[in-house]
N, C-alpha and C positions, 0 to 999 in steps of 0.2 A: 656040829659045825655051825659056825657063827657065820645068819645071813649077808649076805654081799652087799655094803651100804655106799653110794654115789655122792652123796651127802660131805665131803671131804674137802679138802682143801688143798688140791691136788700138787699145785702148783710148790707148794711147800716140800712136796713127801719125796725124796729118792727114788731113783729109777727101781730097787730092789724093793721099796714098801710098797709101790705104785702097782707092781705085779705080783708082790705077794697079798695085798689085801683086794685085789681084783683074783686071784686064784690064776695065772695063767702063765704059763710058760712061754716069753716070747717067741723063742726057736722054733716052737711049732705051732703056738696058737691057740687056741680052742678045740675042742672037738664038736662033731656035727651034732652028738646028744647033748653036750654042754650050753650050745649055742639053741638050740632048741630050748632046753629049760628056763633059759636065762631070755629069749624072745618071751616067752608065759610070763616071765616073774615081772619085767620092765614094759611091756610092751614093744608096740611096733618104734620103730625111730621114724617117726613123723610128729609134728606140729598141727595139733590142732586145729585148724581153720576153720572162718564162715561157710557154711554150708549152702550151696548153689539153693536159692529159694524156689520152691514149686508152681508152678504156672497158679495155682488155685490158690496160693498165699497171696501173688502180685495182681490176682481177679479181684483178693480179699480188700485188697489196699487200697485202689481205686475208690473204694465206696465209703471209703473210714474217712470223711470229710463234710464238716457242716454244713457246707454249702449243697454238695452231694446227695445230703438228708433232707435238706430245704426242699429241694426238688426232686423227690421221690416224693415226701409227703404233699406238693402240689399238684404231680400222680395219683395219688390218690384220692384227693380233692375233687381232680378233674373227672374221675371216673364216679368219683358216687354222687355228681350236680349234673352226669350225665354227657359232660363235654369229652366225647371218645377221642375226637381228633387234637385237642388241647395236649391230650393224657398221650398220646401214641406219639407228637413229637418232641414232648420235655422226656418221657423214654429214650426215644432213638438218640437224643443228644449225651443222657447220660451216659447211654451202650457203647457210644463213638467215641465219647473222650474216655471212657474203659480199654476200650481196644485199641488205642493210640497208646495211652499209657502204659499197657502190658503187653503190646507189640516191641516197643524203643527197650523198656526192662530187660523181656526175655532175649533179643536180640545182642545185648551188654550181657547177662550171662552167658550165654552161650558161646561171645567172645573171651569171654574170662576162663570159661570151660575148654575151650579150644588152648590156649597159652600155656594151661595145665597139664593138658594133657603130653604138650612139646616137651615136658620137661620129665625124666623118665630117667635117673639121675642110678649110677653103679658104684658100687664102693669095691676095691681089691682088697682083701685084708687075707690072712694066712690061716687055714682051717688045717686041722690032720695034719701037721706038717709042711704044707704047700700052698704056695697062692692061688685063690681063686677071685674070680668077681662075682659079686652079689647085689640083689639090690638094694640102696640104700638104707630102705625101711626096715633090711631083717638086719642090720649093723645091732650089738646089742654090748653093755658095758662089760671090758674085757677082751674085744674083739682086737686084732694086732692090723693094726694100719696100715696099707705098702703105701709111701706118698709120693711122689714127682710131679714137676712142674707139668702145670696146664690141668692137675688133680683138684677138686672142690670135696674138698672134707666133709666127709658126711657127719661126725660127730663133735663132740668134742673129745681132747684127745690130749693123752701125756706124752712129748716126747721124748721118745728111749734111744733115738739114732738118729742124727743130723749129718748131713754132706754137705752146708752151705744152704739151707733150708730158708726160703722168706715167705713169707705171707703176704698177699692182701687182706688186710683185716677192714676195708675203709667203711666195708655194710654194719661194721660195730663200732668203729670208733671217729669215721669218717676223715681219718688221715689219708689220701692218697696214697703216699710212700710204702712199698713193702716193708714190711716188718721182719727184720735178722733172726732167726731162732735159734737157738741153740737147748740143751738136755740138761742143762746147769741148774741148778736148786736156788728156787727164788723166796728168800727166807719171810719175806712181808709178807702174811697172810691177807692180810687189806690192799694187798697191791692190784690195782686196777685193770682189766681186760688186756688193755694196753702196753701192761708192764709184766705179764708175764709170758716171759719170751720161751718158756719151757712148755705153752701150751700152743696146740691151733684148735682152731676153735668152728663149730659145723658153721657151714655157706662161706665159707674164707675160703680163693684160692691160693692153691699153693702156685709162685709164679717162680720159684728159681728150687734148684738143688733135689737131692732126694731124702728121704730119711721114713723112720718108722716110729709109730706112735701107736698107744692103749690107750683105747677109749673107755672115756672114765664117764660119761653122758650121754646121751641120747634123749629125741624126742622134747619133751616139755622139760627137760632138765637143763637141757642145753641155752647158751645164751640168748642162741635165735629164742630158743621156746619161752624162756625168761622175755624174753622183750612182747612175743606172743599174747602170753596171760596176761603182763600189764594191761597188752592193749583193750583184752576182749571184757576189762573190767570198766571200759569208759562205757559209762550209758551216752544214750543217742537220745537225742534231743529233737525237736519239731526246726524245721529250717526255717529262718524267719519270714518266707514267702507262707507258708504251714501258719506259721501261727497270724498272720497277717488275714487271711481268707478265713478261715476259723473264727476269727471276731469278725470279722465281715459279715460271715452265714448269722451268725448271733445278733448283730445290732439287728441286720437285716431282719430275721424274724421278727424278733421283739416290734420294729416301726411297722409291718405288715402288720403284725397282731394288733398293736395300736391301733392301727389308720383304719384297719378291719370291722374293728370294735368302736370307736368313733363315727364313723361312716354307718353301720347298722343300727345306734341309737339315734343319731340325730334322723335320721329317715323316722324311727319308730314315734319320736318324737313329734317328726310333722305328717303324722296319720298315715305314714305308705305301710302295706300290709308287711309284719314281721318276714314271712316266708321270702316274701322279693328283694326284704333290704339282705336277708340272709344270703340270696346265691347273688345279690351285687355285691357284697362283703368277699363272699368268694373268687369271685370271679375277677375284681381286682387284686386279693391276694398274690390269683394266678399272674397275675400280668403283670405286678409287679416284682415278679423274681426275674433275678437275668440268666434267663435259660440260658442262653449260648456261653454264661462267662466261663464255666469250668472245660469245656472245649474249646473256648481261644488259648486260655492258660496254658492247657495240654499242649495244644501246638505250637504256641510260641516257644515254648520248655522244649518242645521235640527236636525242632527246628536248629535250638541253642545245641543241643545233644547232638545233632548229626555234624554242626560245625566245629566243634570241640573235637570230636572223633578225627575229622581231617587233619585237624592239628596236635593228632597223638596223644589224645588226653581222653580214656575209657569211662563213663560214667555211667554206674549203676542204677540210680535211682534219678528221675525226671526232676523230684526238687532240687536236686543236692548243685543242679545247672544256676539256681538262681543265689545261692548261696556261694557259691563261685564266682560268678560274676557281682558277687557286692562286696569281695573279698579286694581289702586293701592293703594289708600286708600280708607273708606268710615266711612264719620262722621256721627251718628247714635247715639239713645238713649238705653241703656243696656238693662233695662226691657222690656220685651217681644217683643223686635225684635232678639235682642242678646242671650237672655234668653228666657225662656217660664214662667217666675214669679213662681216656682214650688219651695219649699225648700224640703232638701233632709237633714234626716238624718244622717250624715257620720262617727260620733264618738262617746264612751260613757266612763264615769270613775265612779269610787266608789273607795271605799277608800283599797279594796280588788284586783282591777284591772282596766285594760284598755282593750278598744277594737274598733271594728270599726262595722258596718252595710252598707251591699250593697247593691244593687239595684237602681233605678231612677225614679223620679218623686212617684206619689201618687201608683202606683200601688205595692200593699203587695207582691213583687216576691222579694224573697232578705232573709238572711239570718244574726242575729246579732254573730260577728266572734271574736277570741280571738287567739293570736297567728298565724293568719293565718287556724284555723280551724272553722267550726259552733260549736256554744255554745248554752245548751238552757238556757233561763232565767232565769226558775224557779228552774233549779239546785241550782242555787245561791242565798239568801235570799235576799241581800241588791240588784243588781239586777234586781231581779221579783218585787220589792217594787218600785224602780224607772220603770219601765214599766207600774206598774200598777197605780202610780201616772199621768202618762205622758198620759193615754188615762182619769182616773177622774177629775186632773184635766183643764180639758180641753173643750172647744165650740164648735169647728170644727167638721163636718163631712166629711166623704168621700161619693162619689156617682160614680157607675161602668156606665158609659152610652157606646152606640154603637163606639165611634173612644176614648175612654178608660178611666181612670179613675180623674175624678176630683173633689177640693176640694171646700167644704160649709163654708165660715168662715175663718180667718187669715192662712196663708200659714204657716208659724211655728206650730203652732197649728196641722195644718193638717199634718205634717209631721211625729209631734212628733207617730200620731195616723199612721203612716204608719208604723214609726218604731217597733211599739209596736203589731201590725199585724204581722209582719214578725216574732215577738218572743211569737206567739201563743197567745196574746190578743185581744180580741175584745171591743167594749164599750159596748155592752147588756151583755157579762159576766162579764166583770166589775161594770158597775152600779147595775147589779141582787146582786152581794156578796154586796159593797159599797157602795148603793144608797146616791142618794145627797140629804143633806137635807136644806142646804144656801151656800152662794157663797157671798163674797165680789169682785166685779168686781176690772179688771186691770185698773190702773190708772197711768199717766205717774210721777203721785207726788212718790208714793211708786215704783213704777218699779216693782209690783210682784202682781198676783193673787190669791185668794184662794176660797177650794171649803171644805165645812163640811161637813160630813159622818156618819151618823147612822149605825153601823154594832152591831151586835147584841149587843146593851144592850152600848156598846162602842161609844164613842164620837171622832171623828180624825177628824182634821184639814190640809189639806195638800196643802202648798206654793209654787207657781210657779213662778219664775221672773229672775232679771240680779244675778247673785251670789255675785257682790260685795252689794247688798240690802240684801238678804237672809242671811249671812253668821255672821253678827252681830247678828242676831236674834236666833242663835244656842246656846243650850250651849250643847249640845251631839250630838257623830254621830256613825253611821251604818257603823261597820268594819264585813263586811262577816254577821256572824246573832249574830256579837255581840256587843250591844250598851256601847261605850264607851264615858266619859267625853272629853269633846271639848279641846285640848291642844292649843300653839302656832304652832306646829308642825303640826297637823291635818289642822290649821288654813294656814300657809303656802304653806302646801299641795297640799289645794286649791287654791290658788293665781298661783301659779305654771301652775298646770292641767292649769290652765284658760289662762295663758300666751302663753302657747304651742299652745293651740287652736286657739286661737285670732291670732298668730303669723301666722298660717295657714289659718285664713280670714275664719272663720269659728265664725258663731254666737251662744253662748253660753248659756245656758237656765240652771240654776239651782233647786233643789226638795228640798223640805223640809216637814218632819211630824211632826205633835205632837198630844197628845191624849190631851182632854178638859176634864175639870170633869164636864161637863154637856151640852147639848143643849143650846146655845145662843138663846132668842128668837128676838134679833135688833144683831147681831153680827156686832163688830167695831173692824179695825185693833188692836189697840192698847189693846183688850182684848183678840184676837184669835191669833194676828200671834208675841205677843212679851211675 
């Protein structure tokens, strides 16, 4: 039997080649000895990393500094011309700026140790026939993937079964936007991370739909791991404070030596005994180093480190603070380094008013505002109907965990549902009045979703999507609580609002209702939302 090779071009291969040359029967999965043999043959599914350095490496590091050697060797000096006290505090200074320096180090790992350890990550995949959870590490190629939203993929992975499946891909490709998947055969073998929508790919979550996938990667195979290795082939370099002090310790010596040796001939010269000029030679040596300089260093660098840390920026290494701060530009990917990928509600209109909503990221603290005052929502009829559209219809959840709050499912989505928080909506008192009774998923052909509503006895349809897709499909709109026929003007209105928005880099999400004379039982755009 011909070894199991990962090495493939997955994204090309049919759902039927994908699990015949991985050996595995979706239906049931792997077996427990299968999954064993194949953990031996691949390894663990983990990514290589830097390894937490040991207190006696960062003791080591301290001392590996020319200047550092300048004075140890004036140490030495001190002790064999007899000068005890000389020798005992150019010691104690080098000992202090040591343990300043692998104090701040160890301190930074151990924070970095701590982050590691929060994160303790489970894969569901289907072993013997039935789902189990595992940890992500023992995930091994072959393995059958359960995926649903608010899931972070542990591998990478072929999809065999989609239900509306999107990704955040933005840690590989730095788009924002979820990514649509689908099990369709992507014929470009050079097609880019990005463009294969047949794959999800390890540390991507999954934010909408459900579906199943065979992991075709793991560990250093996978793209994370691919980005991994490149990284761990960049050599490290001396920071240019490092190489700064290193020619410092150098010239320095070299003019000591000079002036040393200058100064004990011209003496030898005007008749003072060899021996005297000799420990005056020394003894200026000594005095001319600047013992205290590699302990102000330290400190000023510690000092830089502990204020850096306040402002959320972890730094391992004491030089790396001075290379930072001389740092003038920095080329970098927007989503989630620049940004934290969180969408924030910031504006709203109707055809009755404007207004704004504060607060940041997914946590409901914020207040939706009108004039500069709070407003509540439900004062207003048109409003509390866009609020209460924005949490029904809608996928996303929010989730409150220990370091605060985060979103289940598309980041717009989740937003919309914070806004809608803040003006005293929830989704359990929403769907309790509202309950959903079908849903036509978002699709990038139509640009807009919708979700059907049984309320008593009452049939509502209500559309979510881009407003230049919605806006043709109106022919009435919601002024305050009174419905009037759709004008040019009203039509304008809109175009307008949406310019202004847009003009401020602000992404726009339009609502729309309408009542049905009955329960759809197959509901089709073209019968619910036109």
């Amino acid at each position: 039997m011909e070894p199991i090779t990962t090495q493939v071009t997955w994204h090309t291969n049919t759902i039927q080649e994908v699990t015949a040359r991985l050996r595995v029967n979706p239906d049931e999965g792997l077996t427990s000895s299968d999954a064993e043999q194949r953990l031996k043959e691949f390894g663990p599914n983990a990514i290589r990393t830097e390894e937490s350095r040991p207190v006696l490496s960062m003791i080591v590091a301290q001392f590996n500094d020319m200047l550092i050697w300048v004075l140890m060797a004036a140490t030495l000096i001190s002790l064999a011309i007899g000068e005890a006290t000389d020798a005992v505090v150019i010691m104690a200074i080098v000992v202090l700026n040591a343990i300043l320096g692998v104090a701040q180090e160890y301190r930074a790992e151990q924070s970095l140790t701590a982050l590691k350890k929060m994160a303790a990550p489970l894969a569901r995949v289907r072993r013997d026939g039935a789902p189990v959870d595992i940890p992500a590490e023992q995930v091994v190629p072959g393995d059958v993937l359960l995926l649903e939203s608010g899931n972070v993929v542990a591998a990478d992975a072929r999809l065999i079964e989609s239900a509306s499946v999107k990704a955040d891909e933005s840690a590989l490709t730095g788009e924002s936007e979820p990514v649509d998947k689908s099990t369709e055969v992507v014929s470009d073998p050079r097609a880019g991370v990005g463009d294969r929508v047949n794959m999800v790919h390890s540390g991507c979550a999954i934010t909408f739909g459900r579906g199943t996938a065979v992991a075709v990667a793991t560990g250093g195979g996978t793209e994370m791991g691919r980005i991994a290795t490149m990284l761990e082939g960049v050599d490290s370099e001396q920071t240019p404070l490092q190489k700064k002090l290193a020619h410092l310790g150098k010239v320095l010596a070299v003019l000591v030596a000079v002036v040393c040796v200058v100064v004990f001939f011209a003496g030898v010269m005007h008749d003072q005994p060899p021996g005297e000029m000799f420990l005056t030679a020394v003894a200026l040596a000594v005095a001319a180093i600047p013992e205290g300089l590699p302990a102000v260093v330290t400190i000023v660098l510690a000092v830089g480190m502990r204020n850096m840390v306040k402002r959320n920026a972890l730094i391992r290494r004491l030089q790396a603070v001075e290379t930072l701060g001389a740092t003038t530009v920095i080329c970098t990917d927007k989503t989630g380094t620049l940004t934290r990928n969180q969408m924030t509600v910031r504006r709203w209109w109707t055809f009755s008013g404007q207004g704004s909503v504060t607060g940041e990221g997914y946590a409901p603290d914020g207040e939706i505002m009108r004039n500069g005052q709070p407003l509540d929502p439900r004062s207003r009829p048109d409003l509390d109907l866009l609020m209460r559209s924005a949490v029904l219809c809608n996928d996303a959840n929010l989730r409150q965990e220990p370091t605060g709050w985060t979103a289940i499912g598309d980041p717009t989505e989740a937003a919309l549902l914070t806004a809608a928080a803040k003006g005293g909506w929830s989704r359990d008192e929403a769907e309790r009045e509202w309950p959903r009774a079908d849903e036509i998923p978002f699709d990038s052909g139509r640009k807009r979703m919708t979700t059907i509503h049984n309320v008593d006895g009452k049939v509502f349809a209500i559309v979510k999507g881009a407003p230049d897709m919605i806006r043709p499909l109106c022919s009435h709109v919601l002024v305050g609580s009174t419905i009037e026929p759709m004008t040019e003007q009203h039509s304008a209105d809109i175009a307008a609002a949406g310019r202004s928005m847009a003009g401020d880099a602000l992404r726009i999400m339009g609502f729309a209702i309408r009542e049905l004379p009955s329960l759809p039982t197959s509901p089709q755009p073209k019968d619910v939302e036109v």
